[in-house]
Residue, then its C-alpha position, 0 to 999 in steps of 0.5 A: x467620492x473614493x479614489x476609484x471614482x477619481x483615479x483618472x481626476x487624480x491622474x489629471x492633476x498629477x500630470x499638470x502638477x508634474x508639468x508644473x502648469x498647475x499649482x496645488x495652490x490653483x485649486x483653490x481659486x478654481x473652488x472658490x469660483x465653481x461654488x460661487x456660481x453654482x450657489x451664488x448665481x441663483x441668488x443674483x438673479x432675484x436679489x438686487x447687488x446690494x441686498x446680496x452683499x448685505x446678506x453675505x455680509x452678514x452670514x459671514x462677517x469678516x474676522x475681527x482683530x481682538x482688542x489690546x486690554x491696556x488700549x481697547x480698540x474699537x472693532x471696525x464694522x464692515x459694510x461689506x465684502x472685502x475689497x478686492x476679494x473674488x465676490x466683490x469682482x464677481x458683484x462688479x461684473x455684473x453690475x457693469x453687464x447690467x448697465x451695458x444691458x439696461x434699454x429706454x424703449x423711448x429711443x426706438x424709432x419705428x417706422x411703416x414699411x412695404x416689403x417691395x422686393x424678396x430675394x432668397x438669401x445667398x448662404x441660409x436657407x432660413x432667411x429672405x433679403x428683402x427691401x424695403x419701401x418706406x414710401x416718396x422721398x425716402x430711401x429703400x432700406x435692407x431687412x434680413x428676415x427669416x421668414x418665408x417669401x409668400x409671407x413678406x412680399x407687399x406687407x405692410x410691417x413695423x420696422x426699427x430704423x435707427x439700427x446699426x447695420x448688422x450682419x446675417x449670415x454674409x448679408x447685411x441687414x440695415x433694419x429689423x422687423x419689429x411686427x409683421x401682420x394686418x391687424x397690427x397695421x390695418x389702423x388707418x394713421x398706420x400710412x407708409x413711413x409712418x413713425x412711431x415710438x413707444x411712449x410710457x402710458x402712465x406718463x400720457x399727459x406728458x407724451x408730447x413733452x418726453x417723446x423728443x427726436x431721437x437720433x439714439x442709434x441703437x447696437x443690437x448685437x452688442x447689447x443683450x437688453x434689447x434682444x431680451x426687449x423685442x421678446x417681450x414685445x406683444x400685440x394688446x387689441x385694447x384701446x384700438x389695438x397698439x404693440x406693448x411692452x410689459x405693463x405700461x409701454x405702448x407704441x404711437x404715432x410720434x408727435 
């Protein structure tokens, strides 16, 4: 860079300067901040906390204070970035978003329901009110869908049940469809009201003894895990046909 490409850069700092909003002594955190998340965020996102901590730990150790000769002190050996420093909050932080977005997919609660109403959404023309039919006895529920009303009406589809209500666009939507079509449902213990949950295959001996009630409701919005979840969330015809999740997760009748 040279002073003609940053004359109007140094023009902005002269008059935060001047204005006394900005201290010389500001730029330095500012730095110290857009390096780590230009340099450091990749890395975070393949590396586990501690790997991460480690690593930087051992590429820039902290300074060590010399020994007296006439009483050698024993250098302290760090294990790890030093408390309270910039990489240390930014490491708590996301650590904390992580445990905020973790998700047990054995805490949904899945339901079969009929689409028996569509109403055209009061506000967005990109969603349908529906309601929901999940058979005698139960009580008809709201699902926001954005999906056309030829598609939704008196379909069968997977819906989770044990949602916080949310809302869409003025509306709010008690239950969130979760899969929409014949061949998912065309199995015939797929009857209306039908709960299903999903269960780790690799523990199928055990099904009936992990796949207690669940009365975990669960906070959509405020947790990006699960809207990461449902994006993963894939039909497999396998073994008569079943919703999956990544390799061993799949969705069965709840005992």
């Amino acid at each position: 860079l040279n002073p003609s490409t940053c004359s109007g850069v140094g023009c902005q700092l002269d008059n935060l300067f001047s204005a006394e909003l900005w201290h010389p002594g500001d730029l330095k955190f500012a730095l110290e901040e857009a390096l780590v998340r230009i340099l450091q965020s990749p890395l975070v996102e393949c590396l586990s906390v501690l790997e991460l901590s480690r690593l930087i730990d051992d590429a820039f150790p902290l300074p060590r204070k010399k020994a007296v000769k006439s009483t050698p002190v024993k250098a302290k050996t760090t294990s790890g970035p030093e408390e309270g420093s910039f990489l240390v909050r930014f490491l708590d932080e996301r650590r904390k978003d992580t445990e905020k977005s973790k998700v047990c997919p054995g805490s949904l609660e899945m339901r079969i329901g009929e689409v028996v109403d569509v109403k055209s959404h009061p506000t967005s023309a990109d969603f349908n009110v529906c309601r929901v039919s999940f058979g005698a006895g139960e009580n008809d529920r709201i699902s926001v869908i954005g999906l056309p009303a030829e598609a939704l009406m008196h379909k069968k589809a997977v819906f989770l049940t044990n949602l916080i209500p949310c809302d869409v666009e003025g509306v709010t939507s008690e239950i969130k469809v979760v899969c929409l079509g014949d061949n998912v449902l065309e199995c015939p213990c797929h009857a209306l009201g039908t709960v299903l949950r999903f269960q780790d295959t690799e523990k199928e001996g055990k099904r009936a003894k992990t796949a207690a009630p669940c009365n975990v409701i669960v906070n959509y919005d405020a947790n990006p895990g699960w809207r990461a979840f449902f994006h993963d969330v894939y039909y497999s015809p396998d073994g008569g046909g079943a919703l999956c999740w990544r390799r061993n997760w799949r969705l069965f009748l709840a005992p």
